[in-house]
C-alpha positions as CSV (number, residue, x, y, z in Angstrom):
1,X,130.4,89.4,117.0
2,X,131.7,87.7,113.8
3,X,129.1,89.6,111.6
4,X,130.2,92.9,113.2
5,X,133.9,92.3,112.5
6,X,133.1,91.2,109.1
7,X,131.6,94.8,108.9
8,X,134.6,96.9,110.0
9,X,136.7,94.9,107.5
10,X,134.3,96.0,104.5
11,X,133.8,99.3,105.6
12,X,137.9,99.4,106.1
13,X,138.1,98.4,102.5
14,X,135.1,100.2,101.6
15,X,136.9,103.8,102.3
16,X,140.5,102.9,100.4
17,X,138.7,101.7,96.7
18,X,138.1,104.8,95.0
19,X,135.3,105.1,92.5
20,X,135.1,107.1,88.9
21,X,132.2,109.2,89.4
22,X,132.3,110.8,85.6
23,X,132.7,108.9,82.5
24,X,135.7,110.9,81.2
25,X,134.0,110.7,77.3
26,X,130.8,112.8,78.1
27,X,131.4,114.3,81.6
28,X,128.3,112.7,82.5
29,X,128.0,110.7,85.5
30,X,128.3,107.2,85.0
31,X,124.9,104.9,85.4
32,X,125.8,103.4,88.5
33,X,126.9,106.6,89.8
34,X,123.7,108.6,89.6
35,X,120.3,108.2,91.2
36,X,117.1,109.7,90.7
37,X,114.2,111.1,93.1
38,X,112.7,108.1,92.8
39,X,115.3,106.1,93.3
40,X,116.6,108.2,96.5
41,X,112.8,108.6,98.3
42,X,112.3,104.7,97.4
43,X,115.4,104.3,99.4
44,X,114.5,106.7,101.7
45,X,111.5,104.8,102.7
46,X,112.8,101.3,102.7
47,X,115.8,102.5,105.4
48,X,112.3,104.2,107.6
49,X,110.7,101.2,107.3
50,X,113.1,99.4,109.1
51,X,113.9,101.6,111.5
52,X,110.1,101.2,112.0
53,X,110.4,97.3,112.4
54,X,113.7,97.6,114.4
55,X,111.7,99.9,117.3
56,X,108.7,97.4,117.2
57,X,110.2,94.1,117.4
58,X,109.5,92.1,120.2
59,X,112.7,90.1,120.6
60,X,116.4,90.8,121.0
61,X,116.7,88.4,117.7
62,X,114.6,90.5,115.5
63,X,115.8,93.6,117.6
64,X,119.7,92.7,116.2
65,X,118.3,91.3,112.8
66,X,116.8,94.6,111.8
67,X,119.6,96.8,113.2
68,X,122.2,94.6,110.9
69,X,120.1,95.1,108.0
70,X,120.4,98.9,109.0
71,X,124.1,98.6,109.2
72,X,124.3,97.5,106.1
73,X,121.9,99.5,104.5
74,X,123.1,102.5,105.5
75,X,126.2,102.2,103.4
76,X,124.0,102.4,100.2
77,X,121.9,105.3,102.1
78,X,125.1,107.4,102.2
79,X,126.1,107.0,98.9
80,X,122.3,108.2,98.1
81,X,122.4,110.8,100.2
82,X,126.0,112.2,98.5
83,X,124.7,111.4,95.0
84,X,121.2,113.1,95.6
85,X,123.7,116.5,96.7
86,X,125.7,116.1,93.8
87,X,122.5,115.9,91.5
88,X,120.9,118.8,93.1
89,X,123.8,120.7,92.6
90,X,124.3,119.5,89.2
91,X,120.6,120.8,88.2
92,X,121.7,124.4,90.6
93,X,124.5,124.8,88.5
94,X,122.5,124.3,84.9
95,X,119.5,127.1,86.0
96,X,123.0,129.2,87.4
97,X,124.1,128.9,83.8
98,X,121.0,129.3,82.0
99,X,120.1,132.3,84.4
100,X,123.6,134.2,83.6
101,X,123.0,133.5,79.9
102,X,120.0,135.8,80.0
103,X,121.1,138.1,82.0
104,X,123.9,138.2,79.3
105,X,121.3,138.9,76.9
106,X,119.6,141.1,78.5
107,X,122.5,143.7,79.2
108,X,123.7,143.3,75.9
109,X,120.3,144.0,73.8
C-alpha cells in the first residue's frame, strides 16, 4: 500500500514538471530527449519480458514484485513510445521535404 501511494505522488508530480524537448541553439532534440530503434525495441523487450515473468510466477510475492516493476517501468515505456512517434515523424517530415524538393525540380526543369 505505501509503495502504491508513493506511486500516485510521483506520477502526480510526474505530469506538472514540464520538460524541454529541443535544445533552442540547433532545434535538435536534446540527448536525453531522443531514443533510437535500438534503444526503443531494447526497451520494448525488457517491459515483455516481465510481463512474461509476472504471468509465470508462482507466488503472490513475485506475482506483486513483477507487476511494481511494471508500474514503474511503464513510465519510461511511455516516454519511448511518444519519443519513437516524434522520431518517426521527424524522419516523415525530412523524406516530405526531400520529396517536395524534387518535385520542385522537376516542374521547374
Amino acid at each position: 500500500m505505501y509503495y502504491e501511494n508513493v506511486m500516485i505522488k510521483l506520477s502526480k508530480v510526474a505530469k506538472v514538471s514540464t520538460v524541454k524537448t529541443l535544445d533552442s541553439e540547433r532545434g535538435k532534440p536534446m540527448p536525453s530527449q531522443s531514443i533510437t530503434a535500438q534503444e526503443y525495441q531494447a526497451l520494448l523487450t525488457e517491459r515483455n519480458d516481465l510481463i512474461a515473468k509476472r504471468d509465470a510466477a508462482d507466488s503472490e510475492f513475485m506475482y506483486q514484485h513483477y507487476r511494481r516493476m511494471l508500474d514503474v517501468m511503464d513510465a519510461d515505456y511511455e516516454k519511448a513510445t511518444r519519443l519513437n512517434i516524434q522520431m518517426e515523424k521527424r524522419e516523415d517530415r525530412e523524406k516530405s521535404k526531400a520529396k517536395r524538393e524534387q518535385l520542385a525540380r522537376k516542374t521547374s526543369a
